[in-house]
Structures are given as C-alpha cells and as structure tokens.
MIZAMI-391814 format. One record per atom (N, C-alpha, C, CB): residue number from 1; residue in three letters; chain; atom name; x, z, y. Coordinates in steps of 0.001 Angstrom, whole numbers. Glycine has a CB too. Layout:
REM residues N
pos  code  unit  site  px  pz  py
NUM  ALA  A  CA  X  Z  Y .
...
This chain:
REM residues 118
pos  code  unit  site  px  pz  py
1  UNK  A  N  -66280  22557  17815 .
1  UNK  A  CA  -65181  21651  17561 .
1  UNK  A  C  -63889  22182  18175 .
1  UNK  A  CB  -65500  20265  18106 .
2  UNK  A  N  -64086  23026  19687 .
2  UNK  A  CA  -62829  22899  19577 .
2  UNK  A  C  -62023  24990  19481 .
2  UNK  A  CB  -62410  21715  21158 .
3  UNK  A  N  -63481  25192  18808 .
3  UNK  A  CA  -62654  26316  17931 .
3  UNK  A  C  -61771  26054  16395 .
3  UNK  A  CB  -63801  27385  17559 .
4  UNK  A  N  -62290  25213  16289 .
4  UNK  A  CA  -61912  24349  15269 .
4  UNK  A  C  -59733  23582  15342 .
4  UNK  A  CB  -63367  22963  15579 .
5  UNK  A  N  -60325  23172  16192 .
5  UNK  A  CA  -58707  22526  16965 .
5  UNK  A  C  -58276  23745  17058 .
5  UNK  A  CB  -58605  21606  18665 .
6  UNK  A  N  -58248  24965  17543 .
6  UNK  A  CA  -57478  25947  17975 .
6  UNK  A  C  -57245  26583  16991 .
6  UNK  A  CB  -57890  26661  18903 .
7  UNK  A  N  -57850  26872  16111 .
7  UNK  A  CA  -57796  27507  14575 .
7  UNK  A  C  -56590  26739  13858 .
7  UNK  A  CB  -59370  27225  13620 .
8  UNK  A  N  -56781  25367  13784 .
8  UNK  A  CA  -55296  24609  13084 .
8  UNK  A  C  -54169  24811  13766 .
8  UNK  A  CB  -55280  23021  12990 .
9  UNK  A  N  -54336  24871  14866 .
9  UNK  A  CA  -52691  25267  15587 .
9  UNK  A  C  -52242  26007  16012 .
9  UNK  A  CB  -52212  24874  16372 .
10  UNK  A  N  -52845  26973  15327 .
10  UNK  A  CA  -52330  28566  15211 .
10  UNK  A  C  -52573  29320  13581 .
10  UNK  A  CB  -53368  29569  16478 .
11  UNK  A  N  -53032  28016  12660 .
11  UNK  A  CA  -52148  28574  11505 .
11  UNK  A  C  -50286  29322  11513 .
11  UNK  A  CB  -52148  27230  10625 .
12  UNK  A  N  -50164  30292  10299 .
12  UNK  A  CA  -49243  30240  10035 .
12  UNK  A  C  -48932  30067  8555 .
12  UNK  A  CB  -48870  31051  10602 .
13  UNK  A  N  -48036  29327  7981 .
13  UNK  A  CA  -47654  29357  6749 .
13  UNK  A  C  -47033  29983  6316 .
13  UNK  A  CB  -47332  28687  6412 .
14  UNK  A  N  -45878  31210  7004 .
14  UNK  A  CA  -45097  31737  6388 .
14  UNK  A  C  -45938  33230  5754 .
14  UNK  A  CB  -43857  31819  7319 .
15  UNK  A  N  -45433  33373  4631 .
15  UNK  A  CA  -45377  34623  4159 .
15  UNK  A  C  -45943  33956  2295 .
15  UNK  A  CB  -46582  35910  5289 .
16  UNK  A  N  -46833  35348  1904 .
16  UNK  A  CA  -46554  34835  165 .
16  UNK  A  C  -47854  34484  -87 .
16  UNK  A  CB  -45973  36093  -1133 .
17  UNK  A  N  -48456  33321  -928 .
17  UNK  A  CA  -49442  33033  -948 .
17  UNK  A  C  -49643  32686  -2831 .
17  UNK  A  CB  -49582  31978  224 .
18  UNK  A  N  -50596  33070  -3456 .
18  UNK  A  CA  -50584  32812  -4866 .
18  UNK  A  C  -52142  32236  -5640 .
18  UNK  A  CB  -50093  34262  -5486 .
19  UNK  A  N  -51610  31787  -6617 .
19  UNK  A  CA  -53459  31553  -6960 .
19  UNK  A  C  -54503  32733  -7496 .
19  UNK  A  CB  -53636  30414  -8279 .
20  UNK  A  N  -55463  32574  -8470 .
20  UNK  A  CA  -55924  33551  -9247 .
20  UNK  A  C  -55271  33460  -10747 .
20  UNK  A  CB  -57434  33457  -9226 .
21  UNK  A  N  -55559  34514  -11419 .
21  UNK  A  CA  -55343  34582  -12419 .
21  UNK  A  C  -56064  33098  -13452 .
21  UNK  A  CB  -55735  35973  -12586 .
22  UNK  A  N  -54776  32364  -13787 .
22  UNK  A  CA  -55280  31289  -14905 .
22  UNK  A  C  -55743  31865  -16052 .
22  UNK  A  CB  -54221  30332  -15378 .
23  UNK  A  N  -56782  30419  -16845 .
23  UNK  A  CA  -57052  31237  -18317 .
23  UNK  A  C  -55978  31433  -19505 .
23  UNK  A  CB  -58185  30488  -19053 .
24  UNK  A  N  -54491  31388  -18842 .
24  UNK  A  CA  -53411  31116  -19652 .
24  UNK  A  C  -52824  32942  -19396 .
24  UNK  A  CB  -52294  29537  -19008 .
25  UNK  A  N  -53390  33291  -17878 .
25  UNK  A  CA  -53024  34741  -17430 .
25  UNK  A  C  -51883  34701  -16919 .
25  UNK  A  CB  -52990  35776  -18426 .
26  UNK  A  N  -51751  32911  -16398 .
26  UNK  A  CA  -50740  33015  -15054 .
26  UNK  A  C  -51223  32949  -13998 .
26  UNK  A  CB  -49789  32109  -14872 .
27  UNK  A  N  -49976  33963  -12810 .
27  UNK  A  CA  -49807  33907  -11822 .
27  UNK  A  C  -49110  32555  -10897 .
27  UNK  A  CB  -49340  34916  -11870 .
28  UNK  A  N  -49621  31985  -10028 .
28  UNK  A  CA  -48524  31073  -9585 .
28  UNK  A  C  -48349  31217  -8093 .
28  UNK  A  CB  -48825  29569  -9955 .
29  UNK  A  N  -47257  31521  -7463 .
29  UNK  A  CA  -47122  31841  -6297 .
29  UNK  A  C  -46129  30883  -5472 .
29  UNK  A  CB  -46776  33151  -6342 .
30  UNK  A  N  -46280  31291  -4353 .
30  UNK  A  CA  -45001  30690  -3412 .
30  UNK  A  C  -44236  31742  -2070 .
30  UNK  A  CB  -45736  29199  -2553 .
31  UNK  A  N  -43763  31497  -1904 .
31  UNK  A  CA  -42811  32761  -483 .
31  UNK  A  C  -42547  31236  350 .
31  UNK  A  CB  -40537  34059  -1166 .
32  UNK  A  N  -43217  31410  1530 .
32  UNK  A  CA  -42943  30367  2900 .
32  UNK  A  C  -41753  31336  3843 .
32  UNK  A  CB  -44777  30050  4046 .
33  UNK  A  N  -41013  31054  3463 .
33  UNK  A  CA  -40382  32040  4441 .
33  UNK  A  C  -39779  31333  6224 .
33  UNK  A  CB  -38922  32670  3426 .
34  UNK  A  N  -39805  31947  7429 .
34  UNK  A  CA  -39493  31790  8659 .
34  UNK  A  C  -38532  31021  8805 .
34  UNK  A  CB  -39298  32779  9226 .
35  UNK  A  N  -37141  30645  7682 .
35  UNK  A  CA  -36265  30316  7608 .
35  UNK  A  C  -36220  28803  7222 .
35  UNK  A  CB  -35784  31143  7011 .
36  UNK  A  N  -37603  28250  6912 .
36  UNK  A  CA  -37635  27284  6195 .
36  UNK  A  C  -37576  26796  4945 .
36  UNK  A  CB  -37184  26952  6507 .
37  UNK  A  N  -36936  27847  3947 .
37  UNK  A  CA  -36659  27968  3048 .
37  UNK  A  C  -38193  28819  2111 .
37  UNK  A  CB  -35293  28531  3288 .
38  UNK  A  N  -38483  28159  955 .
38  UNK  A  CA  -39377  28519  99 .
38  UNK  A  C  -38937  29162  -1238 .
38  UNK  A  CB  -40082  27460  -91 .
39  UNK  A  N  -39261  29536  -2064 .
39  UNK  A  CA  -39736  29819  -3570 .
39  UNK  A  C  -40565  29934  -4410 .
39  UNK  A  CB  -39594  30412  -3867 .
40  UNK  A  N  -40671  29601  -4956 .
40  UNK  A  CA  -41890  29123  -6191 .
40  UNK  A  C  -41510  30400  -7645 .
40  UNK  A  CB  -41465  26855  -6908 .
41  UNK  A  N  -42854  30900  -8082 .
41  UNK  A  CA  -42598  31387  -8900 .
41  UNK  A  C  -44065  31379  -9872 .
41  UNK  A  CB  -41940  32514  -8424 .
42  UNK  A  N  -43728  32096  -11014 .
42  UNK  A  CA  -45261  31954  -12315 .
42  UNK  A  C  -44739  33632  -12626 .
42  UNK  A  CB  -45117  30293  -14342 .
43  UNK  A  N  -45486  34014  -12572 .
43  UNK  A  CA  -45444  35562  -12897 .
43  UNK  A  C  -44324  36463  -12339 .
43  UNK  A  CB  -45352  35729  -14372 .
44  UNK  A  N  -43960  36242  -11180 .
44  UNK  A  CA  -43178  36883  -10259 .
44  UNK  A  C  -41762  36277  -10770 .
44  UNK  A  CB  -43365  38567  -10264 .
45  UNK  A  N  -41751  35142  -11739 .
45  UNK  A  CA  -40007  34958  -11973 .
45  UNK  A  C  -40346  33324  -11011 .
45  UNK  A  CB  -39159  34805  -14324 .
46  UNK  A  N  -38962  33562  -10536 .
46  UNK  A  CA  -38734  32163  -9550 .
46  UNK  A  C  -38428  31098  -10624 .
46  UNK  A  CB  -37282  32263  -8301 .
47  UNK  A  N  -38970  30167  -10020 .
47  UNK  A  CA  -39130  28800  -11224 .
47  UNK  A  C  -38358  27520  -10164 .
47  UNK  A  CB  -41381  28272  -11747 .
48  UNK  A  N  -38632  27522  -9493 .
48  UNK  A  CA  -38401  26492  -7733 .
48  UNK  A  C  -38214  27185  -6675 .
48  UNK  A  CB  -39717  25581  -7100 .
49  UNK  A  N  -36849  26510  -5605 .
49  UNK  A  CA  -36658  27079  -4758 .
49  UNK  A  C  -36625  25448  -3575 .
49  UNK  A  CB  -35371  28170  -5110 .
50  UNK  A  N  -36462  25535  -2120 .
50  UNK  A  CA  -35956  24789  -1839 .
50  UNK  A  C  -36548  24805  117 .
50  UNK  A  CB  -36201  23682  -2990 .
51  UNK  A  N  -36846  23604  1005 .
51  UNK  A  CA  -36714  23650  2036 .
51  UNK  A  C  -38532  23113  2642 .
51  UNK  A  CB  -35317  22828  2303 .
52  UNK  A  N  -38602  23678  3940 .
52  UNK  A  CA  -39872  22526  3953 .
52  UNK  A  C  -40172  22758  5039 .
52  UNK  A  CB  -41161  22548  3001 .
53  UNK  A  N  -40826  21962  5813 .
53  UNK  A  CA  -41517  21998  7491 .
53  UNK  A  C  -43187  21885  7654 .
53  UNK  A  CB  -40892  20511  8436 .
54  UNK  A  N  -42955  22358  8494 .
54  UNK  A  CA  -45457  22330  8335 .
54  UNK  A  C  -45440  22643  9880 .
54  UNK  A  CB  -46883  24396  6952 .
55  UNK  A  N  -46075  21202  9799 .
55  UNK  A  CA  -46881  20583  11271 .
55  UNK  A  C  -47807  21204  11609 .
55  UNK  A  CB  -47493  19259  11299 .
56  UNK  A  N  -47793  22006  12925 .
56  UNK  A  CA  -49268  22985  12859 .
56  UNK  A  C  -50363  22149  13581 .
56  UNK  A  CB  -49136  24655  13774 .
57  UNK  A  N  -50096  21020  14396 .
57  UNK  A  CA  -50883  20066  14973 .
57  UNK  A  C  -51940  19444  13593 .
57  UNK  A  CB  -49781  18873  15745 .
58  UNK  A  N  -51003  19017  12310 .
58  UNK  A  CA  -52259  18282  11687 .
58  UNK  A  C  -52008  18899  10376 .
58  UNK  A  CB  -52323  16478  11699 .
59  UNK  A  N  -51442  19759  10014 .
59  UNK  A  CA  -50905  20619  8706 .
59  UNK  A  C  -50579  19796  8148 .
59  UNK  A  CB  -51683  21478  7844 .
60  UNK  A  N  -49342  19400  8265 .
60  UNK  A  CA  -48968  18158  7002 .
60  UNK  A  C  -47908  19107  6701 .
60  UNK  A  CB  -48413  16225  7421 .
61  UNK  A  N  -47174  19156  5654 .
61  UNK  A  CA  -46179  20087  4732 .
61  UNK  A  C  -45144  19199  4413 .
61  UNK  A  CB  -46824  20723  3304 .
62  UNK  A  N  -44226  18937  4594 .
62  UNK  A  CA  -42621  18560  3836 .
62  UNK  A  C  -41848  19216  3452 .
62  UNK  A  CB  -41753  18010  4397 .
63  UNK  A  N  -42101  19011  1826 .
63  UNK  A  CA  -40961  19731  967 .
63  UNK  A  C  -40176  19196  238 .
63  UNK  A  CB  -41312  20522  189 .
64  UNK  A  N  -39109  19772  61 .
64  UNK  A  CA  -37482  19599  -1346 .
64  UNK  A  C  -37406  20124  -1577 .
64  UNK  A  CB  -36146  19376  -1515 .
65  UNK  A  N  -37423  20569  -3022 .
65  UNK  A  CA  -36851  21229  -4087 .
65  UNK  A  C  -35994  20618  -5136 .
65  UNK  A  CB  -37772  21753  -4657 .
66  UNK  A  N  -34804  21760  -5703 .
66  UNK  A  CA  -33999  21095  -6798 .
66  UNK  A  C  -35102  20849  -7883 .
66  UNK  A  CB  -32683  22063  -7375 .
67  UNK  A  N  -36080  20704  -8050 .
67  UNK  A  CA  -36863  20285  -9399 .
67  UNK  A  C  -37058  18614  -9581 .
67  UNK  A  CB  -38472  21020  -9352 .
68  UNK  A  N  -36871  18009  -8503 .
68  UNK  A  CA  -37026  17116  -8165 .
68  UNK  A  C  -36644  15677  -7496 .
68  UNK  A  CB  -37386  17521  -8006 .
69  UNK  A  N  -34989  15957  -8078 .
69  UNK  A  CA  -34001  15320  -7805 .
69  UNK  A  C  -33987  14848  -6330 .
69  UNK  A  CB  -33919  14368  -8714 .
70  UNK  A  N  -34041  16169  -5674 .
70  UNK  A  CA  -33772  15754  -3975 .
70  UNK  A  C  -34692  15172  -3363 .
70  UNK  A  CB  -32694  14824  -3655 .
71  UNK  A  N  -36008  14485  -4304 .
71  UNK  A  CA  -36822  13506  -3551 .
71  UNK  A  C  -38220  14750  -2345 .
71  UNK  A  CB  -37761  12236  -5163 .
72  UNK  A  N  -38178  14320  -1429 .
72  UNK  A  CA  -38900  14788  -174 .
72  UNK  A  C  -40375  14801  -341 .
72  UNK  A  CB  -38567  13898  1025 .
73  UNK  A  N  -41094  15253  -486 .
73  UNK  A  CA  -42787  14971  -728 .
73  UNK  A  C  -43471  15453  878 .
73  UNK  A  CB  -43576  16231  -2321 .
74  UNK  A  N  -44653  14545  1145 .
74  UNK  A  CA  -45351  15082  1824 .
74  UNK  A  C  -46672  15878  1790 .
74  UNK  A  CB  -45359  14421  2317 .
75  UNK  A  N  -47165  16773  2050 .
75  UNK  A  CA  -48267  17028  1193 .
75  UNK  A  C  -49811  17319  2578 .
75  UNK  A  CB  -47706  18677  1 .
76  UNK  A  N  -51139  17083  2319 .
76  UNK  A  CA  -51677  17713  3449 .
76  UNK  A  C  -51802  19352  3183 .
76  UNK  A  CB  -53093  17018  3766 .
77  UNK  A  N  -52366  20193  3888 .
77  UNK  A  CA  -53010  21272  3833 .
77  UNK  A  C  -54370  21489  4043 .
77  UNK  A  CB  -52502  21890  4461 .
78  UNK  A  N  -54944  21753  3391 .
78  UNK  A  CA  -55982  21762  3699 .
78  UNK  A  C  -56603  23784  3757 .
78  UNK  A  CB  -56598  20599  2622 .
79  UNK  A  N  -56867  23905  4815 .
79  UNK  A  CA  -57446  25032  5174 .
79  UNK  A  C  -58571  25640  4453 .
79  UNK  A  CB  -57768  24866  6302 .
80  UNK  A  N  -58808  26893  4317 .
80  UNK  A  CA  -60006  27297  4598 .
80  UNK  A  C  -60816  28720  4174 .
80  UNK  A  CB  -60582  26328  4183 .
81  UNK  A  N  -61533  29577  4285 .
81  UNK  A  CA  -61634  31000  4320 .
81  UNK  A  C  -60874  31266  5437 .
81  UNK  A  CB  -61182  31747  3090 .
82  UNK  A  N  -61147  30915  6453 .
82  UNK  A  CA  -60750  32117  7823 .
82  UNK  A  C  -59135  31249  7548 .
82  UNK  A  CB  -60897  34623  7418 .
83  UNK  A  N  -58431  30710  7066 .
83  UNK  A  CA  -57282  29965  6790 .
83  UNK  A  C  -56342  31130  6090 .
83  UNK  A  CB  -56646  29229  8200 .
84  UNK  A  N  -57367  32106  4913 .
84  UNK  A  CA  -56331  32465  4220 .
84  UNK  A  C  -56315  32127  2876 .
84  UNK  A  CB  -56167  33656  4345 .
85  UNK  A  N  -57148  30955  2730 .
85  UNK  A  CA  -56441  30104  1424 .
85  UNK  A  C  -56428  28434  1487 .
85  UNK  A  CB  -57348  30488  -34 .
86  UNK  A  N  -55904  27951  768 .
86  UNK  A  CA  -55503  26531  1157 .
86  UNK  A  C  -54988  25792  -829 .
86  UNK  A  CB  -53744  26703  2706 .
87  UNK  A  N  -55262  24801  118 .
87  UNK  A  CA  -55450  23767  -1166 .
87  UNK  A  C  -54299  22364  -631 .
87  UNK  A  CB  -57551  23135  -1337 .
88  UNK  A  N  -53812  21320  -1750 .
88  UNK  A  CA  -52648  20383  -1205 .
88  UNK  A  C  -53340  19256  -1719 .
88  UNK  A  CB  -50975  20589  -1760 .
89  UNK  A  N  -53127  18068  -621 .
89  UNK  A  CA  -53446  16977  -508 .
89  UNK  A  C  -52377  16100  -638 .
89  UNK  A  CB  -54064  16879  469 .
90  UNK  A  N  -51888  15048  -1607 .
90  UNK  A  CA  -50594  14404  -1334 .
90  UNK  A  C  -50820  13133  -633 .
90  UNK  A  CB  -49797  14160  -2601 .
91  UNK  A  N  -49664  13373  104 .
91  UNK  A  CA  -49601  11894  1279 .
91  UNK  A  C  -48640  11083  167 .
91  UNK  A  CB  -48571  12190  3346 .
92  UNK  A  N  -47259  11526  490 .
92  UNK  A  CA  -46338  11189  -182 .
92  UNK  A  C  -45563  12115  -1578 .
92  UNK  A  CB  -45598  10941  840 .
93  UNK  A  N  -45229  11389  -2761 .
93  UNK  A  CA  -45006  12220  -3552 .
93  UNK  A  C  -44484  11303  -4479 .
93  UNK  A  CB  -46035  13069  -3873 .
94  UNK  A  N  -43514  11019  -4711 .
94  UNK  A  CA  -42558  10213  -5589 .
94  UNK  A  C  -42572  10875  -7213 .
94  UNK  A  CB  -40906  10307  -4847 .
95  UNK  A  N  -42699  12184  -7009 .
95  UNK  A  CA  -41934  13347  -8614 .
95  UNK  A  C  -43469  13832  -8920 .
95  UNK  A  CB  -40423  15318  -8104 .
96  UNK  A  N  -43890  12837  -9996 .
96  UNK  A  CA  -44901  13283  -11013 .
96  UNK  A  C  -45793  14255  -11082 .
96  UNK  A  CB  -44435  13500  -11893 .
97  UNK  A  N  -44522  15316  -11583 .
97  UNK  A  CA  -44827  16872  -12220 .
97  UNK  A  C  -45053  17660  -11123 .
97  UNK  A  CB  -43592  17608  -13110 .
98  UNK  A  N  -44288  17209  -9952 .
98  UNK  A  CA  -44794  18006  -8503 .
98  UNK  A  C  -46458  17788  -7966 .
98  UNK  A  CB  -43750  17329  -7133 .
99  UNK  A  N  -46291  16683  -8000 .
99  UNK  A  CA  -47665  15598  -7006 .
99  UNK  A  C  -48875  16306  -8307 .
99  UNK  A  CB  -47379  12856  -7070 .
100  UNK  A  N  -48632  16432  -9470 .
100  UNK  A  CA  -49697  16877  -11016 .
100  UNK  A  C  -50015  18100  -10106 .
100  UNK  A  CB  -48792  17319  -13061 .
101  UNK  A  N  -48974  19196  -10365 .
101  UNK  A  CA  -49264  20491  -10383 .
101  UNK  A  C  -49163  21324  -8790 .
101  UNK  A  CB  -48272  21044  -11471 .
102  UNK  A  N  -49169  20378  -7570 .
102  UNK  A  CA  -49455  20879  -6037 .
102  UNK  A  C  -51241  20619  -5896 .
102  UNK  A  CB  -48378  19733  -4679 .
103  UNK  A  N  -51118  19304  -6721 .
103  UNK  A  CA  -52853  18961  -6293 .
103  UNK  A  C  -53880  20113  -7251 .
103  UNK  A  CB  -53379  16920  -6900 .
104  UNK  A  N  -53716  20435  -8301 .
104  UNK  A  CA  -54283  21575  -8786 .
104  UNK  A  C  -54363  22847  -8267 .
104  UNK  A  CB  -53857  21728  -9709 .
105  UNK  A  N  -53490  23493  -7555 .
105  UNK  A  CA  -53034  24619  -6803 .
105  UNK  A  C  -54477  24775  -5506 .
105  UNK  A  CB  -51211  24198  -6089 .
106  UNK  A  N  -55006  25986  -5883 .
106  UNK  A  CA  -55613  26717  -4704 .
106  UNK  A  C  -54991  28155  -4587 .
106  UNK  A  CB  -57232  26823  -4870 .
107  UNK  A  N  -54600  28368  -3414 .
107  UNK  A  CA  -53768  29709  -3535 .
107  UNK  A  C  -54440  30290  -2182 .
107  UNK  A  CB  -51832  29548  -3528 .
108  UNK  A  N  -54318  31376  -2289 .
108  UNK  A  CA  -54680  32628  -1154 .
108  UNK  A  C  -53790  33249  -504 .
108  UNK  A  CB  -55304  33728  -1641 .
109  UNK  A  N  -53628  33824  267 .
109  UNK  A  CA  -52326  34320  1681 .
109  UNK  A  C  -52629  36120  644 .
109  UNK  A  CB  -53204  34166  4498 .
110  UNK  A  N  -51774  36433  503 .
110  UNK  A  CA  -50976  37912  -12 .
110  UNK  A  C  -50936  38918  1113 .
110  UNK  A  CB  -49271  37672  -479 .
111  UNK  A  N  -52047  39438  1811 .
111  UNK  A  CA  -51784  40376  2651 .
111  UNK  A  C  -51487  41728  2178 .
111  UNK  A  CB  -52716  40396  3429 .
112  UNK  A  N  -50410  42407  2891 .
112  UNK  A  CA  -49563  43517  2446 .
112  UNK  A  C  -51182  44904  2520 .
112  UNK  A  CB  -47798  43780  3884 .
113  UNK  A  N  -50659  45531  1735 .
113  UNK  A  CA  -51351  46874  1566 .
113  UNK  A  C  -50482  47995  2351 .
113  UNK  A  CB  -51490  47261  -86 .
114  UNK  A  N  -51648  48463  3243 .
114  UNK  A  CA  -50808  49369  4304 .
114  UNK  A  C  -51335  50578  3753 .
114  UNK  A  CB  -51085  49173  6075 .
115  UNK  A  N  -50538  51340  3524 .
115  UNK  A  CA  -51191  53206  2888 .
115  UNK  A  C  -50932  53799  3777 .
115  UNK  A  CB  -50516  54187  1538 .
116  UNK  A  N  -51921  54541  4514 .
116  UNK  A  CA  -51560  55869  5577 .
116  UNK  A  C  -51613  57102  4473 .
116  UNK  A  CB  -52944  56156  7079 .
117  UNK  A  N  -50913  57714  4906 .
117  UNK  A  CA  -50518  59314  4145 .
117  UNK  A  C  -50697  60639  5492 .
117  UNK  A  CB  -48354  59275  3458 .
118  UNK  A  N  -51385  61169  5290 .
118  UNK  A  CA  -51524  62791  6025 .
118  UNK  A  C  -50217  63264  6131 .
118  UNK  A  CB  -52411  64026  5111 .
C-alpha cells in the first residue's frame, strides 16, 4: 500500500503521451508541457490547445481549452503500466464533445529514442 501512495506522488504528466493506432488509422495525442500549457493533436496536426493543472496527491487534471468556450473540466487520472499509460475519469465536465471523447482515450507516455553512434 504504501508503495502504492508513493508511486502517485511522484507521477509526472508532463511530456507527450498518445493512443494506439484507431481502426480509422488515427493517431491521437497530447504534449503536457512544464509550462502548463497543453496541445492536442490527431495525426501530428494540432486540433486543441490550452491550460491545465494535475494534482499529484490524488491525480485529478484541470483543463481549458479554446474548443470549449472557456468552460474548465475536471477530469480523474487514472494510472497504470508502471504509470506509463493512463486513462480519464470525468469529475466535472460541462462540454459534451470533450467529456465523449477524454472518457474514450487510453494513451501511453512517448518515450524518446536515444541512438548511440560509434
């Protein structure tokens, strides 16, 4: 249990996280960036941009985006694989098309490919 506790509060969210390939042969991704600031994209073109905070005590997520006429959503996180993929739980969620297409979303953390060269 309380490797468990220590594991959630030392998630990190920032960096790029995307799903698998849909049977449509989309990509759907996101960029958490340090700044607070996010982007949303479907095949590497940005679709949504906007702001958000993530509680590392209980992973709760608050986001805005212009898609969504300013309105604030809360979402949970839900962990899991070693916490490099994650799935969204909505607390709060006023905008439809957001609250539809966050709860469908399982995405995986994008770790960089390091090439050593001789």
């Amino acid at each position: 249990m309380a490797a468990l506790m220590s594991l959630s509060s030392t998630i990190d969210l920032t960096g790029r996280w995307e799903t698998g390939l849909s049977e449509k042969g989309n990509v759907t991704g996101v960029v958490f960036k340090s700044d607070s600031t996010f982007e949303g994209y479907v095949n590497r073109k940005p679709f949504v941009s906007g702001t958000y905070t993530f509680n590392n005590e209980d992973s709760v997520l608050s986001l805005q985006d212009g898609g969504c006429m300013g309105i604030i959503a809360t979402y949970k996180v839900n962990f899991f694989s070693n916490a490099d993929s994650m799935r969204f739980t909505a607390i709060d969620d006023a905008c439809a098309g957001r609250k539809e297409g966050m709860q469908k979303l399982v995405m995986g953390r994008v770790k960089r490919l390091i090439i050593y060269q001789n």
